[in-house]
N, C-alpha and C positions, 0 to 999 in steps of 0.2 A: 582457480584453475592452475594446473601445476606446468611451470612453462618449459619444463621435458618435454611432457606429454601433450602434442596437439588433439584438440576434440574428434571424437571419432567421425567422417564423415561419412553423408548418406552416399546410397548408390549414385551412380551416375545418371540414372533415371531420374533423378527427385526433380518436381518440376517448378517450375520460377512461381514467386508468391502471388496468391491471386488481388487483384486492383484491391478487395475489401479486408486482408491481412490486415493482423495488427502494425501501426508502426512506431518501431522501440528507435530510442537514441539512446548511444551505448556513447558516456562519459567516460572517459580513463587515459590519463599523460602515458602510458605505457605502448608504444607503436605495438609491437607484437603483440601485444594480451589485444589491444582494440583490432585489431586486423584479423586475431582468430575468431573472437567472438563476432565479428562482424559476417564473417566467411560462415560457421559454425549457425547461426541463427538465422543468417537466409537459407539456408539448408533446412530448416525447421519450419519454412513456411513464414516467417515474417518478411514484413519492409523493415530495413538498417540502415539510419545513419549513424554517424559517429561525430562529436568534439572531443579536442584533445584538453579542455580544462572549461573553467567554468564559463569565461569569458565566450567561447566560441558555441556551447552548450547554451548561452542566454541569445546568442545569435539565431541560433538554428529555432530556437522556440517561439521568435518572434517571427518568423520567416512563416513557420508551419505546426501544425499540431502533430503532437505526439500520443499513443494510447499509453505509453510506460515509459519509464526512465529507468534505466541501467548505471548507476553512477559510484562512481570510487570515490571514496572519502577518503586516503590519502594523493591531495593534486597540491603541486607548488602554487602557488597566491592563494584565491579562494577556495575553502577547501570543498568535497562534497556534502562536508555534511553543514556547514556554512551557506553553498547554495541550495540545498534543501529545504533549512529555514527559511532562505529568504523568499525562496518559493512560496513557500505557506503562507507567510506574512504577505503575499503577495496575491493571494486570491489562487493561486496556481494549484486546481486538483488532481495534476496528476499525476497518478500511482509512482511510487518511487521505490526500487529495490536495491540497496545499499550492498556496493560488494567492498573486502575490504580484506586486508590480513591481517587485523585484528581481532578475534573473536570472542573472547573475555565477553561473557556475560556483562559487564558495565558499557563496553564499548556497544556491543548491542540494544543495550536500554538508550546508550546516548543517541543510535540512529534511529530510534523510535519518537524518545524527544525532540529530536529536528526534525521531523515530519516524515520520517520513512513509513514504506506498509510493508516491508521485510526486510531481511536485515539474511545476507548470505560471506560465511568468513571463506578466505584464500588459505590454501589453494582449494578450488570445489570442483565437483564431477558435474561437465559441461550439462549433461542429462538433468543433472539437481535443479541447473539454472532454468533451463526450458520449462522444466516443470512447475517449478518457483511459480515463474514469468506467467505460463497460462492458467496458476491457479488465480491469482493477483489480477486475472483479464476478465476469467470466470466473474470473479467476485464483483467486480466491479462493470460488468455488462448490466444494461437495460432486461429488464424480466420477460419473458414471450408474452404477446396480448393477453393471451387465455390466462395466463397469471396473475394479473392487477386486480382483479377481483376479491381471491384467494384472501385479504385480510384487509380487517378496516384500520385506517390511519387512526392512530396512537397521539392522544391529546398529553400535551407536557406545557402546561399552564396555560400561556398566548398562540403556543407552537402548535403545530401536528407532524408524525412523520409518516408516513407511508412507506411503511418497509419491503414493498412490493418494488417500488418505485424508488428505495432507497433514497427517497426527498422529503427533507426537514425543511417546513416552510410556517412562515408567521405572519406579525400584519407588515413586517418590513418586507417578507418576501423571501424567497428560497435562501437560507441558510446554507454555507458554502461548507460542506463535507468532505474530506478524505478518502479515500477507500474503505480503508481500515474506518476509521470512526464509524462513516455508514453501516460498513459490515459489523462491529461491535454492537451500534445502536438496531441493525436490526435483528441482531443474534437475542437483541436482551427484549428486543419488542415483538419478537415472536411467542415469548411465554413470561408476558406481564405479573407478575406476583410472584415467579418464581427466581429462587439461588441458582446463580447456576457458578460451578467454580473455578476455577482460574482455569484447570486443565479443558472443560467445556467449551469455554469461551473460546480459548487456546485455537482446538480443534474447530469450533465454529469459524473462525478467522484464517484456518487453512497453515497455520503456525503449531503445531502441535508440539512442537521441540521449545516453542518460548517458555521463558521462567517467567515468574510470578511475575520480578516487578516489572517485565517488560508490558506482562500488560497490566499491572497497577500505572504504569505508563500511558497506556492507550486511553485508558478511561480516565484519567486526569485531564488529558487532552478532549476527551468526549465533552465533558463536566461544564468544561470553557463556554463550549457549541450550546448545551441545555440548558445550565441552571442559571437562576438568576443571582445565585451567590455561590459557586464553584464551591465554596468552604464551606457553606451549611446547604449540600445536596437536599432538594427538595424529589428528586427524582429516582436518581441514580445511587443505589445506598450500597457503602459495604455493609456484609453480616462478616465480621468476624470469624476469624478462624474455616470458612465458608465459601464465601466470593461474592459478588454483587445482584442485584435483586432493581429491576426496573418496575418503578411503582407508579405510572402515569396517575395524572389527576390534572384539574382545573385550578 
């Protein structure tokens, strides 16, 4: 977000977020960027709060649940993408959209490796974010009843997943997914036997702008969740020069 330019705001009409709105916590040491995007996203029909680093962002998570995080990877102490990871390793699923002004293609791959499910570079148009934000809510909502039917869960050795249901579960019990992973593993369990290629998947994940290895990234991280030896994929296979191929079995 370019801090010339404040986000454009709604009418004066717009009206306050309804009780069941998503609600985002917007991470970022910057007073002004946090206070527009805070301003700027209740206008959009969300609930907003805000921490100003990581410390105060671990506060507010333990206080109350959040549907999304908004979080800057460059904060003094712990960085965001430091608490991302630790998120993950923490059992913590929830979505995470990594804003940053760095946007190199590697620094991208690195907010994917710490557990981001997108990855948005500075400055960006406030509109990009919103969109971002409700496709990442999209993806990651519960399917309508009349839905769960539509396909039968997908056997991966001891596991099954239900991609209706975006639940990966075994004899230990519900395996703890991502956004992104879900939506990967259900993108690729929706057409069992077949390649689909990085730009497919890309687009299935609502990412159509990522490069390859961001998500040869995603699906390393999937690998972890599936296979019983990440390094010799029993499941999840690359095809060369191609892209990946979900091959369920016992």
């Amino acid at each position: 977000m370019e801090a010339s330019r404040p986000p454009p705001s709604s009418p004066p009409h717009t009206p306050p977020p309804a009780g069941d709105a998503a609600h985002l916590l917007v991470v970022d040491d910057d007073a002004r960027l946090r206070a527009l995007l805070q301003r700027f996203l209740a206008e959009q029909g969300f609930r907003v709060s805000a921490a100003a680093d990581a410390a105060a962002a671990r506060a507010a998570l333990a206080a109350m649940s959040f549907d999304l995080l908004v979080l800057d990877v460059m904060m003094p102490g712990e960085s965001g993408l430091e608490l991302a990871e630790a998120l993950r390793r923490e059992g913590q699923e929830v979505p995470i959209l990594m804003l940053t002004a760095r946007g190199a293609p590697d620094d991208r791959v690195a907010g994917f490796e710490h557990g981001a499910d997108d990855y948005l570079p500075k400055p960006f148009d406030p509109r990009e974010l919103a969109l971002r934000i409700r496709t990442i809510l999209r993806r990651a909502a519960p399917p309508a009843p009349a839905a769960l039917l539509a396909q039968a869960p997908v056997q991966l050795g001891a596991r099954w997943f239900d991609a209706e249901r975006s639940e990966l579960r075994g004899p230990e019990g519900t395996v703890r997914l991502t956004g992104g992973e879900a939506a990967l593993l259900a993108a690729l369990a929706r057409r069992p036997g077949d390649v689909l290629s990085r730009e497919e998947i890309a687009a299935a994940l609502g990412m159509p702008e990522a490069g390859e290895r961001a998500i040869d990234v995603q699906v390393t991280r999937l690998r972890r969740k599936i296979e019983p030896d990440p390094r010799e994929p029993r499941f999840l296979h690359t095809v060369r020069h191609r892209g990946y191929v979900l091959r369920p079995g016992s």
